[in-house]
C-alpha positions in Angstrom: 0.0 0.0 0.0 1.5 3.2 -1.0 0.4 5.8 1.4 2.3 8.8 0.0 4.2 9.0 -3.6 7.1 10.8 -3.6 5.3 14.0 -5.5 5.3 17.2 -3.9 1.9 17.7 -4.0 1.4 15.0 -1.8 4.3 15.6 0.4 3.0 19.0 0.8 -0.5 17.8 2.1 0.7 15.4 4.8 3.2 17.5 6.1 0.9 19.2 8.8 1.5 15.2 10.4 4.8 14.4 9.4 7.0 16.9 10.2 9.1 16.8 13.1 7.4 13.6 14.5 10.8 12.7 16.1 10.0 15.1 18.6 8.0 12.4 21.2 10.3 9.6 19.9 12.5 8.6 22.7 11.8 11.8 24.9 9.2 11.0 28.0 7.6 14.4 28.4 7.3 18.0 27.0 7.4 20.7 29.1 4.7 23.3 29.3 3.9 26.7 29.8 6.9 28.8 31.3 6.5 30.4 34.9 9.7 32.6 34.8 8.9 36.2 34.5 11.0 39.7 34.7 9.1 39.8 37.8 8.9 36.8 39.5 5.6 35.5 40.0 7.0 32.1 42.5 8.7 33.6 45.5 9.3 29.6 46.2 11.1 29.4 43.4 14.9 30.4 45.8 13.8 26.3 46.6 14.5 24.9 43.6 18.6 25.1 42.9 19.3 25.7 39.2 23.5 24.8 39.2 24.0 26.5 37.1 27.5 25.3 35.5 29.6 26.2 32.5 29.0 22.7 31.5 24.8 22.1 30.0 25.0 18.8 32.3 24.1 20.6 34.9 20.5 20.6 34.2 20.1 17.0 34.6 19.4 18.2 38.5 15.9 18.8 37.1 15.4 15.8 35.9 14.4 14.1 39.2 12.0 16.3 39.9 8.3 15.8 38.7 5.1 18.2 37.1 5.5 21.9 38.4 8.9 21.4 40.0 10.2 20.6 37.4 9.5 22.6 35.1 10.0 25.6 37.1 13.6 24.1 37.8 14.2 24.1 34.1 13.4 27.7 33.1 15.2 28.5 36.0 18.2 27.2 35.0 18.3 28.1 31.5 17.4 31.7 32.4 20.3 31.5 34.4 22.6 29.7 31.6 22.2 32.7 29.4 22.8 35.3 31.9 26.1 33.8 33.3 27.3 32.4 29.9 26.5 35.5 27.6 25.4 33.1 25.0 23.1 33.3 22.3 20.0 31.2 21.7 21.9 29.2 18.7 25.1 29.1 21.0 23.1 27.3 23.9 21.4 24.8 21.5 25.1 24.2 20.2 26.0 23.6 23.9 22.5 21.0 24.2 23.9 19.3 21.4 27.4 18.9 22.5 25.9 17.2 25.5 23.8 14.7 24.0 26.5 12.3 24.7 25.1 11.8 28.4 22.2 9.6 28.5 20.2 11.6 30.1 20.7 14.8 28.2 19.5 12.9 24.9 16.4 11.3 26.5 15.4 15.1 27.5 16.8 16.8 24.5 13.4 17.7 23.0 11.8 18.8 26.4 14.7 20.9 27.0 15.2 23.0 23.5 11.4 23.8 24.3 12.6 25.4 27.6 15.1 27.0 25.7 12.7 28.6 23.4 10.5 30.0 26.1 12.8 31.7 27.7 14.3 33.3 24.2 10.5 34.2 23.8 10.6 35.8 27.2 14.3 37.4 26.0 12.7 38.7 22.5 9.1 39.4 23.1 8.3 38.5 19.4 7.7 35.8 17.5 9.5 36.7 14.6 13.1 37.3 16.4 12.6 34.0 18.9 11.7 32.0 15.3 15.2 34.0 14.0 17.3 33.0 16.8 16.0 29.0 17.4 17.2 26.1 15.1 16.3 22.2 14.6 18.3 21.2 17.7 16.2 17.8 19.0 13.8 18.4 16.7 12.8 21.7 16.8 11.7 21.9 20.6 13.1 25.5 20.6 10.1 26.7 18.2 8.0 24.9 20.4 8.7 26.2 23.5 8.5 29.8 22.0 4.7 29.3 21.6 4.3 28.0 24.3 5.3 31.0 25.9 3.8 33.7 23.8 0.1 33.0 24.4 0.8 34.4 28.3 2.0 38.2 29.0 4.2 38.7 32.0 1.1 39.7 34.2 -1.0 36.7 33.3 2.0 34.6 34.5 2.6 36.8 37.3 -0.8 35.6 39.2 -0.1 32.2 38.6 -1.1 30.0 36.1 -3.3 31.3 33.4 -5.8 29.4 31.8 -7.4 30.8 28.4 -10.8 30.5 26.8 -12.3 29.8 23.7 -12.9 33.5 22.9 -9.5 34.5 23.9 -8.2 32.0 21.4 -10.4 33.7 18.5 -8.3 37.0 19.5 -4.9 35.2 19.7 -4.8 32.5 16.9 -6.0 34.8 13.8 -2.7 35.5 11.6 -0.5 34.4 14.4 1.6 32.1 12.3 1.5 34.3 8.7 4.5 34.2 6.7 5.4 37.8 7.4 6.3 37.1 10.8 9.3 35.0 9.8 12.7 36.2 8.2 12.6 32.5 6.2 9.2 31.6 6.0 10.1 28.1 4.5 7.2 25.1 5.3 9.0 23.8 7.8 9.1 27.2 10.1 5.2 27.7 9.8 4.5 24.4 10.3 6.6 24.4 13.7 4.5 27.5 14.4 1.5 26.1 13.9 2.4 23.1 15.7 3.5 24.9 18.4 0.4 26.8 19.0 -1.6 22.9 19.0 0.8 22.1 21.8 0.3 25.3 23.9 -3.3 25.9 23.1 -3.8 22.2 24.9 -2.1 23.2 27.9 -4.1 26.5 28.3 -7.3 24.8 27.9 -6.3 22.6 30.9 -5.8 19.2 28.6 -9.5 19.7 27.5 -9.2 17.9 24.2 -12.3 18.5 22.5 -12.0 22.3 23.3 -8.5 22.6 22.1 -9.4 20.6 18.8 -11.9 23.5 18.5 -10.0 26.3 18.9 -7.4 24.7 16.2 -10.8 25.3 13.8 -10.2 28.9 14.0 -7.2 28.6 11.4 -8.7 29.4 7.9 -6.7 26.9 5.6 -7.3 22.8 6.2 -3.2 22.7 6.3 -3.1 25.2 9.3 -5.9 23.4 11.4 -4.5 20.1 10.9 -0.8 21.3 12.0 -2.9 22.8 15.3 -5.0 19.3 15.7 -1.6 17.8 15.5 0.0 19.7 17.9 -2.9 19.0 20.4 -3.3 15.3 20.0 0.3 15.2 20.5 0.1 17.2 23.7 -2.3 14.8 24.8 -0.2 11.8 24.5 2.8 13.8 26.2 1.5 15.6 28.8 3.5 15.7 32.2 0.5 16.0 34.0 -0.5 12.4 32.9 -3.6 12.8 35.0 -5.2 14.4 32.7 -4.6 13.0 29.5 -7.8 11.6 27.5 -6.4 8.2 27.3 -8.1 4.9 27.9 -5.7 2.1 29.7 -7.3 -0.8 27.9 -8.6 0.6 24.7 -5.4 1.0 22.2 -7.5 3.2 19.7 -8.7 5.4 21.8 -9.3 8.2 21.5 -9.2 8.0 17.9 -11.8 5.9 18.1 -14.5 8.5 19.6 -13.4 11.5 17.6 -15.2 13.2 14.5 -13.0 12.2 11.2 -12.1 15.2 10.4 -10.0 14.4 13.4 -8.8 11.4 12.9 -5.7 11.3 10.2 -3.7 13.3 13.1 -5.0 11.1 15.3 -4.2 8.2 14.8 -0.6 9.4 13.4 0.2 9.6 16.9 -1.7 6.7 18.4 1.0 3.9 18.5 3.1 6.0 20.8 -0.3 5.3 23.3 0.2 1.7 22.4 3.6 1.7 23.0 3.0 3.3 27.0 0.2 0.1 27.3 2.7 -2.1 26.6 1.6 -3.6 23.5 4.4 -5.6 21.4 5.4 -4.3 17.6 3.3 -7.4 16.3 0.1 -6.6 18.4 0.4 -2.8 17.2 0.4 -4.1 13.6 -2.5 -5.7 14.6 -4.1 -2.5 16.5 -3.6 -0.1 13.4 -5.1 -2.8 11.1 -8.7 -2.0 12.9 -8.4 2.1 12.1 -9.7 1.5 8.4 -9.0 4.3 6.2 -6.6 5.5 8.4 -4.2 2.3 8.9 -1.8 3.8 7.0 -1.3 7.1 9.1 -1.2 4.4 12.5 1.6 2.8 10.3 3.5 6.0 9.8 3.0 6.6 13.4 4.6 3.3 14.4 7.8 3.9 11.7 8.0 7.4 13.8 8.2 5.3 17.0 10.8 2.7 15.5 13.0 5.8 14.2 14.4 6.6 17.8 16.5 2.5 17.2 18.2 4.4 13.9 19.4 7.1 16.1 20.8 4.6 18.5 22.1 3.0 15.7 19.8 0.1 15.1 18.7 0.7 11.4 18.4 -3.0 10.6 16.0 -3.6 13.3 13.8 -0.8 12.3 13.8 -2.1 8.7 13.0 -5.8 9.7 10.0 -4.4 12.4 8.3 -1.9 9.5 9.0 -5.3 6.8 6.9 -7.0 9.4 3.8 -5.0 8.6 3.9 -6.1 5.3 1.8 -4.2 2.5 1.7 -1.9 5.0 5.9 -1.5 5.4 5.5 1.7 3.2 3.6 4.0 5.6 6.1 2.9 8.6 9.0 3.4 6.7 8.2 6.9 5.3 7.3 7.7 9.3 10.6 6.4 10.2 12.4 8.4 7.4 10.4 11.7 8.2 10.7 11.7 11.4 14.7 11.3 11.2 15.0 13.9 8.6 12.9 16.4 10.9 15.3 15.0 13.4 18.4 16.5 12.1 17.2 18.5 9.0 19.5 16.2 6.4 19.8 12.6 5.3 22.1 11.2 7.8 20.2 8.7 9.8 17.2 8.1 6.9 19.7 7.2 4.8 21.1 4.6 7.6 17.5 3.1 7.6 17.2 3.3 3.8 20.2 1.0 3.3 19.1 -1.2 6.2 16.1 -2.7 4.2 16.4 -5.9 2.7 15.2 -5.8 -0.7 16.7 -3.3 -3.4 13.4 -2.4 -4.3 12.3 -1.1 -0.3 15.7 0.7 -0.7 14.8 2.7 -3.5 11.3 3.7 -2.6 12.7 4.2 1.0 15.0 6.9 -1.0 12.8 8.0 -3.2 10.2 9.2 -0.3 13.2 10.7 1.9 14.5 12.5 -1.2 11.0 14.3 -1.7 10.4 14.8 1.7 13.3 16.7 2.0 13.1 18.6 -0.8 9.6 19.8 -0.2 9.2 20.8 3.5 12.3 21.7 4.2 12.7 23.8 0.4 16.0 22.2 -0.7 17.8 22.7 -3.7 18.8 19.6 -6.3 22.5 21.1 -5.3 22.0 20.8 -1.9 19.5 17.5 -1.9 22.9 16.1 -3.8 25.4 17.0 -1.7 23.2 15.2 0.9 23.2 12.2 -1.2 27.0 12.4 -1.7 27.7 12.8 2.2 24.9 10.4 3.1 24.3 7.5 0.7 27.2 5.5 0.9 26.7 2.3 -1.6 23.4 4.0 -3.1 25.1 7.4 -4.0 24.5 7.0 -7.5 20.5 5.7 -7.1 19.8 8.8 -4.9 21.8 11.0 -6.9 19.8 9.8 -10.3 16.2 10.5 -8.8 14.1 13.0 -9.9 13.0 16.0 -8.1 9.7 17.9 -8.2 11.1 21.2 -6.3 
């Protein structure tokens, strides 16, 4: 079953659930709103020691620590990080990557660069500059975190937590993420705006995920409310409050399997990641997604997106062997492998890894195929540079991903 062709028409259209899915791979929680303020609003904050250190290890301290406190003692310590270090937003992602070496570090990477980004939001006070100064580092958490920010001023924060309304939303949301609030409006930035504002508009709304699947219907274009409903259904899956998740224990599909279907292609892209937290082996998930219907192939691409975080360890062949497993259906989990890696790291390095890994010559040439167009449509690459990631990247099948055509 082919789920997407390589054409950039159709690349285009399912990159509202595509992009940057390597964001919950591997990485437990997301972090939420930020409650550091020029003034601060927690006077118990002196509690919680940042340690600050020279060294980005330091914020592993945090890790322990669980829901409010830990957040706090995040934002806390990367406020602190730029003050004493001087460094730029791009400088201090540099020094998140540099420590991805610790374990720890790159199980937290994405939750993190969202802290990151809400305190450059904090730093900037506009969206366009905090965009400017964020990159892709663990998979773009830094945009993330910059929405999460923006939807509170200083004195919403300052009386505590802050949660919005439906009507506030229709103030907010309107031309929020237009192109002319980005120096490089290429589809990759607006998406991770739009994302973004899924993510934060679930946590304002108190995890109420019919609400916040609502306000995402305020967007005007079908590609800009599906990017929101994404954002929110991911949100609910990742939530560090897990309390309040809408999540069934002992129903794998849900809550797919309640919502309207206008809902249900973001959905259920994100539904094997609840599988995965029940416990449910790769072969009974195959199973799972082969009940969603008409949308087995987007609960295919979701478990390819779960399987990517064994490339990134280095396990491509066992990736290859578990998305082979699902058999017509080893398409869609491949190309959610292959996006999520590429969103990963914004090249071909580790898709390539997994597109070698396959067993037949033909998988390996589709599995190209797909990454090649993916790349070249939402993140707007040139043939030049699309080759010289083929050159770098390819290794044995240079020449095949060279020779492909491009739509771009």
């Amino acid at each position: 079953m082919n789920f997407l062709t390589p054409k950039r028409k159709n690349i285009a259209f399912f990159l509202s659930i595509l992009i940057i899915f390597s964001i919950f791979t591997g990485e437990a929680i997301f972090i939420m709103k930020n409650t550091s303020t020029k003034v601060d609003p927690h006077p118990n904050l002196s509690n919680i020691q940042s340690n600050v250190t020279s060294d980005m290890l330091g914020i592993t301290s945090c890790f322990s620590k669980t829901d409010l406190d830990y957040q706090k003692c995040m934002d806390t310590f990367i406020e602190d990080y730029f003050v004493t270090t001087g460094k730029t937003t791009k400088q201090v992602l540099a020094d998140l990557d540099k420590s991805r070496s610790d374990s720890l570090i790159e199980s937290s990477c994405h939750p993190v660069s969202h802290t990151i980004g809400r305190i450059t939001f904090k730093r900037t006070q506009n969206i366009g500059d905090a965009f400017e100064a964020c990159d892709q580092t663990c998979s773009s958490g830094c945009y993330h975190g910059v929405m999460e920010r923006m939807f509170f001023s200083d004195e919403e924060l300052s009386s505590s937590f802050k949660h919005l309304s439906y009507s506030s939303f229709e103030t907010k949301i309107p031309g929020i993420c237009d192109k002319d609030k980005f120096s490089n409006p290429n589809p990759a930035i607006i998406f991770n705006c739009l994302h973004g504002v899924g993510h934060a508009v679930m946590y304002s709304l108190d995890y109420n995920l019919d609400e916040s699947l609502r306000v995402c219907g305020i967007f005007n274009t079908e590609y800009a409310r599906s990017s929101c409903y994404g954002g929110v259904i991911m949100e609910n899956v990742t939530g560090f409050d897990k309390k309040k998740r809408d999540l069934k224990a002992d129903d794998p599909l849900y809550p797919c399997d309640r919502l309207e279907e206008k809902f249900l292609r973001d959905c259920y892209t994100m539904q094997t990641s609840v599988m995965t937290e029940q416990g449910l082996s790769n072969e009974q998930i195959i199973q799972e997604c082969r009940k969603a219907g008409d949308f087995a192939p987007n609960c295919f691409v979701s478990m390819g997106r779960d399987l990517s975080n064994h490339v990134r360890e280095g396990y491509g062949e066992y990736t290859a062997k578990e998305c082979e497993a699902a058999g017509e259906d080893w398409s869609s989990c491949m190309q959610g492998a292959i996006y999520a890696l590429i969103d990963f790291s914004w090249d071909l390095g580790k898709s390539s890894i997994l597109c070698n890994a396959f067993s037949l010559q033909s998988h390996v040439e589709e599995c190209y195929r797909s990454q090649v167009a993916y790349f070249g449509s939402a993140y707007a690459k040139t043939n030049e540079e699309i080759d010289d990631n083929c050159r770098s990247f390819a290794e044995r099948n240079q020449d095949y991903c060279l020779s492909i055509d491009r739509e771009i």
